[in-house]
C-alpha positions, 0 to 999 in steps of 0.5 A: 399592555400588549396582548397576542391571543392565539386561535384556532379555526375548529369544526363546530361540535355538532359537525358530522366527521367525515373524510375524502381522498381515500381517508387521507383528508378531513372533509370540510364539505358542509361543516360550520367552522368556528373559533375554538372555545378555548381560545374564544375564552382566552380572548375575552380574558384577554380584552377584560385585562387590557379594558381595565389596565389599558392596551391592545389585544392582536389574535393571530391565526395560522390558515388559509384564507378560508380561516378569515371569517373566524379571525372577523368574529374575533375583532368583532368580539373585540380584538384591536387588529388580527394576523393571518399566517398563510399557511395550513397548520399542519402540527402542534410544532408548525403551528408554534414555530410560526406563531413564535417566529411572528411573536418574537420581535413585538414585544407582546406582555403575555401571550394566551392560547387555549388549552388545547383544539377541540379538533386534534386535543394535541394541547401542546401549542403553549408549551411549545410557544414558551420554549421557542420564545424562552418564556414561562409557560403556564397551562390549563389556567382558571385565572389571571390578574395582572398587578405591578408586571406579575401575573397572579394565576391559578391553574388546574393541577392533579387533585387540586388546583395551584396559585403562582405568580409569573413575571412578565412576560409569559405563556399561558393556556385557558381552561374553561372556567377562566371567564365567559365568552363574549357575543359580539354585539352590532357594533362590534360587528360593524367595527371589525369590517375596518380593523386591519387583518394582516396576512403574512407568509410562513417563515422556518422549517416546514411541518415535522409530520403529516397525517397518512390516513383517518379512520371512524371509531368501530361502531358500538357493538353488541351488549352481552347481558351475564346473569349476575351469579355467573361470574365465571362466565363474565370472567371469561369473555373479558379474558378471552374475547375482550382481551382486558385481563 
């Protein structure tokens, strides 16, 4: 079984956002990266599979050099090697159209990414990836097993949830209820010093987009208080001033 599990290297949720050069650039002064929690699950799905049927887990990452703290953490979790794909990931179609290109002649069994950064919330890399690829692409997965080359998934649908089988190989997102992330242990941490980490330069188009500027959310503002029997008055302001009916 070969595996490729695609991370991102994300702010921490705790970050205060900020941005320079006149709003056009996120300002990484003082902020604590780290793996995106989607991807970390799909990581450790991924090892649980391979620890029990036997295989390999690679994580590839498309950065910089400044990612490579994040793709350690993941070989210390446990991935067997790491490809780095010099390059800023600019958009959710860069960053698939590099990862594919890398993918596409390793004869990977399934390829796992997260739903979605919790940066941008673009959760568009998987689908892409699958049509890049010519594979299925399953997203927003809460299990999966592997049996006899067919994958048994369950993803999360409006209403409810569906169950699939998918033949090998395929595409597939992880949302947060498909396992529990892994602490990396001293051992792991020692291990990763000496697992290859593969640097690569970005091949095909270059990025579709760019960002022009970032902006804050307006504060909060004022709380009016209506009395509850005058409802004209509340029809009003959303009307006239809120602009919602």
């Amino acid at each position: 079984m070969k595996v490729l599990v695609c991370i991102s290297n994300v702010p921490d949720t705790t970050t205060k956002v900020g941005f320079s050069d006149n709003n056009t650039k996120f300002n990484t002064q003082g902020v604590q990266f780290i793996i995106n929690p989607y991807d970390e699950l799909a990581l450790t799905r991924a090892l649980e599979i391979t620890e029990k049927q036997g295989g390999t887990v690679t994580v590839v990452n498309v950065g910089l050099a400044d990612t490579e703290p994040s793709i350690r953490k993941a070989l210390a979790i446990g991935a067997t090697d790491a490809v780095r794909i010099n390059a800023e990931p600019v958009d959710a179609y860069f960053v698939a159209e590099q990862i594919a290109n890398y993918a596409k002649n390793e004869g990977f069994d399934f390829i796992l990414t997260g739903r979605e950064s919790i940066d941008y919330n673009g959760g568009m890399v998987a689908g892409l990836l699958g049509e890049m690829l010519g594979m299925p692409s399953i997203n927003v997965i809460t299990s999966i097993e592997i049996e006899n080359g067919i994958a048994h998934l369950e993803r999360d649908i409006d209403g409810g949830r569906e169950k699939l089988d998918c033949s090998l190989p395929f595409v597939a997102a992880a949302q947060k209820e498909l396992t529990e992330p892994r602490i990396p242990n001293m051992r792991g941490i020692m291990a990763a010093r000496t697992k290859p980490l593969k640097v690569v330069e970005p091949t095909g188009t270059e990025a579709p987009t760019k960002s022009i500027s970032f902006e804050l959310p307006a504060p909060k503002g004022a709380c009016k208080l209506i009395d509850a029997a005058n409802a004209g008055e509340l029809i009003s302001l959303l009307h006239n001033e809120a602009k919602v009916i």
